[in-house]
Phi, psi and omega in degrees: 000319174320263170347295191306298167331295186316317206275030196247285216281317168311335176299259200356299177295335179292322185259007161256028176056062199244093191237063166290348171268002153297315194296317176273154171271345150236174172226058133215042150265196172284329187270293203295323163287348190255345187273306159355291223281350175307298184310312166324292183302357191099350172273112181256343178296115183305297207297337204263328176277352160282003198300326182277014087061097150264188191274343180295313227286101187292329210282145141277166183325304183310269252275328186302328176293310167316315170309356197226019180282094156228203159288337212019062166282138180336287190298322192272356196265340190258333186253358160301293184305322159326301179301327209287334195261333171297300165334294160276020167268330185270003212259338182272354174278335181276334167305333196282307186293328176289311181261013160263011177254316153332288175301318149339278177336297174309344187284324185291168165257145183288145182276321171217134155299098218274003146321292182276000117236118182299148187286143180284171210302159170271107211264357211229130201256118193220156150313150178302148140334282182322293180329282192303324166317288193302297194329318217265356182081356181277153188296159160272175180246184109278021162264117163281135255224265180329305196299331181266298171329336205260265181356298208266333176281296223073007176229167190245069160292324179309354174298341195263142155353090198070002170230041134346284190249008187260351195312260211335310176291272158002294160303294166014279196241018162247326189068197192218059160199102205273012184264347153336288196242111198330308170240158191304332175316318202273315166313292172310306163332340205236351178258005174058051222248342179256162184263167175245167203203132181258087188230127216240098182068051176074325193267142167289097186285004205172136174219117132209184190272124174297142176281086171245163185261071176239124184299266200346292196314322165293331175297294149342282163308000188246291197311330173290317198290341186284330195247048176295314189214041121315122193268023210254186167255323200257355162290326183261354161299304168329291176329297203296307181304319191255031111287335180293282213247328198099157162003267196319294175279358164292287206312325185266081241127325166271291168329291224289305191292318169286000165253029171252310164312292205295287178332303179300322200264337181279311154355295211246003174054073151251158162316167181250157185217096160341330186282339171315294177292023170253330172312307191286349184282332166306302171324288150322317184284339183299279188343292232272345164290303190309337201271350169278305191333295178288015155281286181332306191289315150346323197228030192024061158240182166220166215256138159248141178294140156253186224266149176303314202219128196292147191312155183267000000 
């Protein structure tokens, strides 16, 4: 509902020709929300509203001031702070929700203490809980996201690639005791995250992925759908499976691997460690060379490297 609203306030601004959500990439950051709430208040002068400009902000003063030439007509001028206060009603409904989840939350026993062992490092460079509080115009809050996910796993799942914000939704509807399913295959498997075979007299009558209603599994599959243009081994995992397979079994393909990570690391109470995928990509690249040599020789030539630094 939050989301709907913004794209409320993009109308408005669009049909008073206002197209300052083109120049930012959101307006319910600090420079877009301060421009608002400028307008709102009465302030019609491009210039005195690009002033409030932040310095993050790539556009310059100019462009952002072209950007703010409009009509101001009345009716779009009456349903922005509407759409704008609607915005910040629902951004406080979710803090009503961040601390009734908080109290939830407290009912489990904690898997570690994060006094006695402190949460490892933050390796992901995203905004704070405050930051994200201030953006949105919403009170802060003091439920830490990470810190309670750490707490109830004992590991540091927000480390993985797409379950940023999801550890929670994730305990839910998996819990944190993973001996329901002996191997990570049988966890993918029971989220329909792998394929299956219809075999009938030997012969396969059928091969894909079965269609089951399992949320985890839709939860997977929203963290894989995330990482299209993620700078990760499992963003260049992605890339790589839907040039290959498509979209579609890329994104189940993906799923199926960060819930084998997720599976592995709350199991087995390890870390998530980034460095794993530099092994494998060796691996990978040794495979697909041998898989030209022999091909080259098949057809009797042979494959030479060339040289790092050109002949004298």
């Amino acid at each position: 509902m939050s989301s709907q609203h913004v794209l409320h306030m993009h109308k408005a601004l669009t049909q008073m020709n206002l197209q300052i959500h083109h120049v930012i990439d959101d307006i319910t950051g600090l420079t877009g929300l301060a421009i608002i709430d400028a307008i709102m208040a009465g302030q019609r002068d491009p210039v005195q509203l690009a002033k409030l400009r932040n310095w993050r902000i790539k556009a310059d003063e100019e462009t952002i001031r072209k950007s703010l030439v409009g009509n101001w007509r009345e009716e779009h001028l009456f349903t922005l702070p509407q759409s704008r206060e609607l915005y910040r009603i629902y951004q406080q409904q979710i803090v009503k929700c961040d601390q009734k989840i908080e109290r939830l939350v407290d009912a489990f026993e904690p898997r570690v203490d994060p006094k006695e062992r402190p949460l490892p490092p933050d390796r992901k460079r995203y905004r704070s809980d405050k930051k994200r509080a201030k953006k949105s115009g919403r009170s802060e809050t003091e439920f830490n996201l990470r810190t309670e996910a750490y707490k109830l796993f004992g590991v540091d799942v927000t480390q993985i690639p797409g379950l940023e914000t999801m550890a929670l939704p994730l305990f839910g509807e998996v819990g944190r005791d993973m001996s329901k399913w002996p191997t990570a295959d049988h966890f993918a498997s029971w989220q329909g995250l792998c394929p299956d075979n219809d075999i009938s007299g030997g012969r396969v009558l059928w091969r894909g992925t079965r269609r089951v209603q399992n949320r985890a599994g839709q939860l997977f599959r929203h963290a894989a759908y995330s990482l299209h243009h993620n700078l990760t081994p499992l963003g260049d995992y992605l890339r790589r499976m839907k040039s290959r397979l498509g979209p579609a079994a890329a994104i189940t393909a993906t799923a199926h691997k960060i819930a084998v990570i997720f599976y592995t690391m709350v199991k087995n109470q390890v870390e998530y460690d980034e460095t794993i995928w530099a092994t494998r990509d060796i691996k990978r690249k040794n495979r697909i060379e041998a898989k030209l040599k022999r091909q080259a020789r098949q057809l009797g030539y042979q494959l030479v490297p060339l040289e790092t630094e050109p002949a004298a």
